[in-house]
C-alpha positions as CSV (number, residue, x, y, z in Angstrom):
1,X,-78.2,19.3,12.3
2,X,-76.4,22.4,14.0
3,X,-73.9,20.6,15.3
4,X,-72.8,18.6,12.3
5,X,-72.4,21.8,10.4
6,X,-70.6,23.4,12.9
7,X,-68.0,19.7,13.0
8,X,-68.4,20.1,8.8
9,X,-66.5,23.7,8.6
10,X,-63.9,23.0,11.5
11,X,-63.2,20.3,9.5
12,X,-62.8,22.2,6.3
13,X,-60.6,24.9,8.1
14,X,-58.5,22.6,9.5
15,X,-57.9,21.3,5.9
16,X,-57.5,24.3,4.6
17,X,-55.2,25.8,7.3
18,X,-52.5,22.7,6.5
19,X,-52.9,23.2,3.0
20,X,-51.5,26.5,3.4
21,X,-49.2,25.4,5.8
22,X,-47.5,23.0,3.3
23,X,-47.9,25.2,0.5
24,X,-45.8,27.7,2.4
25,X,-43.2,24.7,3.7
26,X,-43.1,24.1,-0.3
27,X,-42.7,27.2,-1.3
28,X,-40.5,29.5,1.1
29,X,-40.5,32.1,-0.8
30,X,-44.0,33.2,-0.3
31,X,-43.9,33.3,4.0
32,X,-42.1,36.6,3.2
33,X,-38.1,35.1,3.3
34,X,-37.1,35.4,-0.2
35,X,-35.2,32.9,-1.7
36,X,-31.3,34.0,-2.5
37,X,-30.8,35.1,-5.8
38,X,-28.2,32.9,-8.0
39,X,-25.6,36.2,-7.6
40,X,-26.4,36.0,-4.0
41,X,-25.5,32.1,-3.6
42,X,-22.3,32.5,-5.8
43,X,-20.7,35.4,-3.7
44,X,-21.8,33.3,-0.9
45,X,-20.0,30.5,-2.5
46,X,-16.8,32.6,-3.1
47,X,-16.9,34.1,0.5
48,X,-16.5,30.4,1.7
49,X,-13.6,29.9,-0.8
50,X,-11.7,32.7,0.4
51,X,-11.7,31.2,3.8
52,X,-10.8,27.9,2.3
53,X,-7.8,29.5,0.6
54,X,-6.7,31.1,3.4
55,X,-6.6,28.3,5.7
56,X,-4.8,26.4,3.4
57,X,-1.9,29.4,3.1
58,X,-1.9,29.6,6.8
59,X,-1.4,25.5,6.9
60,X,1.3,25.3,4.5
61,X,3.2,28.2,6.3
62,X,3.1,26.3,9.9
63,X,4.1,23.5,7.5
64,X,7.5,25.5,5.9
65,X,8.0,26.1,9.5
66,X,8.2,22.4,10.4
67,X,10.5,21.8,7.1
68,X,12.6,24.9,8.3
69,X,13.4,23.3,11.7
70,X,14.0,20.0,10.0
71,X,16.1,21.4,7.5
72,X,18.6,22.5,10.7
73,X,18.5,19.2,12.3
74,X,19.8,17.7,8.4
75,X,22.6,20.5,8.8
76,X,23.7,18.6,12.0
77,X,23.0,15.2,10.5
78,X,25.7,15.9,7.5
79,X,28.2,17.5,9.3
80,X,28.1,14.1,11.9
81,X,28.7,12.4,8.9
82,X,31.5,14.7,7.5
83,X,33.1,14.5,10.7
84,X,32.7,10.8,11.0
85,X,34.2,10.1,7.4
86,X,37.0,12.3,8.8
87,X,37.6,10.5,11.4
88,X,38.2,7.4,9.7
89,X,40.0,8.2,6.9
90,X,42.7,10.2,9.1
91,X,42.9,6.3,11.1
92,X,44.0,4.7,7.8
93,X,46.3,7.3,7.0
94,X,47.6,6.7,10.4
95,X,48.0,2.9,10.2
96,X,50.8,2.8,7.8
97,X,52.5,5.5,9.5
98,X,52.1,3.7,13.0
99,X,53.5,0.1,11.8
100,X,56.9,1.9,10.7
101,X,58.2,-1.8,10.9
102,X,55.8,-3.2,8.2
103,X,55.0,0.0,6.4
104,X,57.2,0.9,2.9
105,X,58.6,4.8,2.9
106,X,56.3,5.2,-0.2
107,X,53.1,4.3,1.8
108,X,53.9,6.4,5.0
109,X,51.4,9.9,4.4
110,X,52.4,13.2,5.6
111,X,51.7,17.0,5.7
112,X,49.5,18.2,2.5
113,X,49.5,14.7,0.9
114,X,47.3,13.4,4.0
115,X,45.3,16.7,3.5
116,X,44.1,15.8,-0.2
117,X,43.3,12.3,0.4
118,X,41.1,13.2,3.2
119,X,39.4,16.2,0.8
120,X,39.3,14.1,-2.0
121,X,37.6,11.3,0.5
122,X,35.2,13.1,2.7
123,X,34.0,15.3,-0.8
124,X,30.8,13.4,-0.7
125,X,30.2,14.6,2.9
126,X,31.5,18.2,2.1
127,X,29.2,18.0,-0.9
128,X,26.3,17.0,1.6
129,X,26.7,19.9,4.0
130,X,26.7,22.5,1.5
131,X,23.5,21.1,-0.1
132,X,22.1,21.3,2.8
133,X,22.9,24.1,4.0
134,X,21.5,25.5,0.7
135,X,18.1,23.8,1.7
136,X,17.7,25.5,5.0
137,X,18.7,28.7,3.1
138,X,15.8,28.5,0.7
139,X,12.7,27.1,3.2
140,X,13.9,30.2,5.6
141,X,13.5,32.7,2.3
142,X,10.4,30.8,1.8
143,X,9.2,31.3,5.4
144,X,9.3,35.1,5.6
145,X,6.5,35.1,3.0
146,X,3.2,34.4,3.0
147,X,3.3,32.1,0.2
148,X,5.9,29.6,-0.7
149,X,8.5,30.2,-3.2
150,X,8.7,29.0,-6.2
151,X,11.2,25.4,-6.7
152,X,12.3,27.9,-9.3
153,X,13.9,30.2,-6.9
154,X,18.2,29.7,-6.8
155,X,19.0,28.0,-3.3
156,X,16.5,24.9,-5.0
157,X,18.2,24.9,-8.3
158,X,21.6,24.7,-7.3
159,X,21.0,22.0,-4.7
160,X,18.7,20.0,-7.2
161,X,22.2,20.3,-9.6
162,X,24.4,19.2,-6.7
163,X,22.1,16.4,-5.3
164,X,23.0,13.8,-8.6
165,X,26.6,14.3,-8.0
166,X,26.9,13.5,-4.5
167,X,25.0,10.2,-5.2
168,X,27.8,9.6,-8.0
169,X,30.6,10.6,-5.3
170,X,29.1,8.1,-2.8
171,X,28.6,5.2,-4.6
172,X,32.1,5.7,-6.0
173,X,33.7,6.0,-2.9
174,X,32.0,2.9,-1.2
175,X,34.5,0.6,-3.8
176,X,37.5,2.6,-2.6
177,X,39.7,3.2,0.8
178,X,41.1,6.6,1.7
179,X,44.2,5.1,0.5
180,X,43.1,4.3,-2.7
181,X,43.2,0.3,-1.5
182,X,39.7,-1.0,-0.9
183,X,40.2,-4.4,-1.1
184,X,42.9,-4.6,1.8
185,X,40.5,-4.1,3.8
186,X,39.1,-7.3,3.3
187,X,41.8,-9.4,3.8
188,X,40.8,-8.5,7.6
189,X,38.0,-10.7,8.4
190,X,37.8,-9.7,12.5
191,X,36.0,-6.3,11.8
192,X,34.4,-4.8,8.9
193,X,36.4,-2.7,5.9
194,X,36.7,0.7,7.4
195,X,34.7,2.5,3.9
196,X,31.7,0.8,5.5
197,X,32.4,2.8,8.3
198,X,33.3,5.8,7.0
199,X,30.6,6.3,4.1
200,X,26.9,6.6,4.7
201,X,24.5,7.5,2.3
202,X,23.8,11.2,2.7
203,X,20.7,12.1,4.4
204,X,20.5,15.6,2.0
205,X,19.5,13.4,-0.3
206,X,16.5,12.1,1.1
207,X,15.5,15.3,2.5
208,X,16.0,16.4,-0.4
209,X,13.1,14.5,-1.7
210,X,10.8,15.8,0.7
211,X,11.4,19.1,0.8
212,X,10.3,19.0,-3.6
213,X,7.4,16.8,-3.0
214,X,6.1,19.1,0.0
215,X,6.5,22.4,-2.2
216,X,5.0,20.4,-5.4
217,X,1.9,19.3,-2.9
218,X,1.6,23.2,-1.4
219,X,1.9,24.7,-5.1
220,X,-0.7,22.5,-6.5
221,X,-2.9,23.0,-3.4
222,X,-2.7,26.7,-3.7
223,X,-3.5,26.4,-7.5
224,X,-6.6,24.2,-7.0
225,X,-7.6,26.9,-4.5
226,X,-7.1,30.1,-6.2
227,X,-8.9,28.5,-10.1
228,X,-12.3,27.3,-8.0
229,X,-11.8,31.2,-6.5
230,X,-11.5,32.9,-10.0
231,X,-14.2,30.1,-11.5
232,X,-16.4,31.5,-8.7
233,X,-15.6,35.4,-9.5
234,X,-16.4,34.8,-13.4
235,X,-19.5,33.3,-12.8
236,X,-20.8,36.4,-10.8
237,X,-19.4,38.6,-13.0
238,X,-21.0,36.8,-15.9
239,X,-24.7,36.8,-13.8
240,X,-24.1,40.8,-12.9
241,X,-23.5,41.5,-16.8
242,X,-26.6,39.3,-17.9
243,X,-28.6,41.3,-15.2
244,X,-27.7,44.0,-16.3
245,X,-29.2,43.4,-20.2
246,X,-32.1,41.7,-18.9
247,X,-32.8,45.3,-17.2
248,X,-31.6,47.3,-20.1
249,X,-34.1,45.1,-22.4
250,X,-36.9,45.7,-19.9
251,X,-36.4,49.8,-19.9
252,X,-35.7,49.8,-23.8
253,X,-39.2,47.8,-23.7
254,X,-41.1,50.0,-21.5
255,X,-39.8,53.1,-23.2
256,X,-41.2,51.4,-26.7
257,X,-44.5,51.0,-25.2
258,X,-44.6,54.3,-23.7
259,X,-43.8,55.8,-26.9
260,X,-46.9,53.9,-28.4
């Protein structure tokens, strides 16, 4: 009979020892580690934002950075294509003057003539190196600060202007020669017409592109970032200034009732 009382309460403190045990798994709170207040979770919320944000301005710097150095390598691109239309316009202006035999006085091109036909050729190219120039001008402004610069700022706009008009110039000077005489070129079957040559479509362009899609995607980034910060800092402040009528209620209560 001893014993089986003896089994009886182990039994019942063993029961009663998980019971708490899972009362206190259910409930942390009452082990003595008090849960975190809803002000508590938010600023820890807001503290993890901040890092968020920061990261992602330290990411789209190292990615400015990358544009930057891209945006000198387009520099080189255009002016390889400046020199390149050049090149073959001043060998058509050439031709004529070569053949003496075949060539009319009124086609032979000297002095400041040969100068204006190769300006008013290569103006597409021209037109390319200055826009790109003006792009590596803005996303090195934009690299000295922390955050990028707005597509508002006046390196972007001008280029943005420029950018339709050097399309127009190029795809009207693919249907014309330097000399004005496209379709001789054609009658030439053995090589290709020498606009083919000369005119490629400018890389500015194209770059361009990216460099406004990039900022677009950075700005929009940075704006996601910095409303789930300020969402984060209202709510707190709206907890601390219910906390703080809850606790004027409660001493405007107990001041009542010590008065009675």
């Amino acid at each position: 009979m001893a014993d089986n009382l003896r089994q009886r309460r182990g039994k019942k403190a063993a029961t009663t020892s998980s019971a708490s045990s899972s009362s206190e798994a259910n409930n942390p709170g009452a082990g003595g580690n008090p849960q975190p207040t809803p002000i508590e979770q938010l600023q820890g919320a807001q503290a993890k934002l901040v890092i968020s944000r920061d990261r992602t301005a330290d990411l789209h710097s190292a990615w400015r950075s990358q544009l930057f150095l891209l945006s000198l390598l387009i520099v080189v691109v255009t002016i390889h294509q400046l020199q390149s239309s050049i090149s073959s316009c001043i060998r058509e202006i050439k031709d004529p003057n070569n053949n003496e035999g075949g060539a009319k006085e009124s086609e032979v091109v000297t002095g400041a003539e040969a100068m204006k036909l190769i300006f008013g050729d290569s103006f597409c190219e021209i037109l390319g190196v200055f826009v790109s120039s003006l792009l590596a001008y803005f996303l090195a402004l934009s690299n000295t600060k922390k955050t990028a610069m707005g597509l508002d700022n006046w390196p972007y706009m001008v280029s943005s202007a420029l950018v339709p008009v050097c399309l127009g110039l190029y795809f009207n000077s693919k249907q014309l020669g330097c000399m004005g005489d496209g379709d001789d070129d054609l009658e030439n079957l053995d090589e290709p017409p020498a606009k083919d040559q000369r005119h490629q479509f400018p890389a500015v362009v194209i770059y361009h592109t990216i460099v406004t899609v990039a900022f677009w995607f950075m700005k929009s980034g940075m704006q996601h970032c910095e409303e789930h910060v300020k969402l984060v800092s209202d709510s707190i402040r709206d907890f601390e200034r219910m906390d703080k009528k809850m606790a004027l209620k409660k001493q405007l209560k107990s001041g009542g009732a010590k008065k009675k």
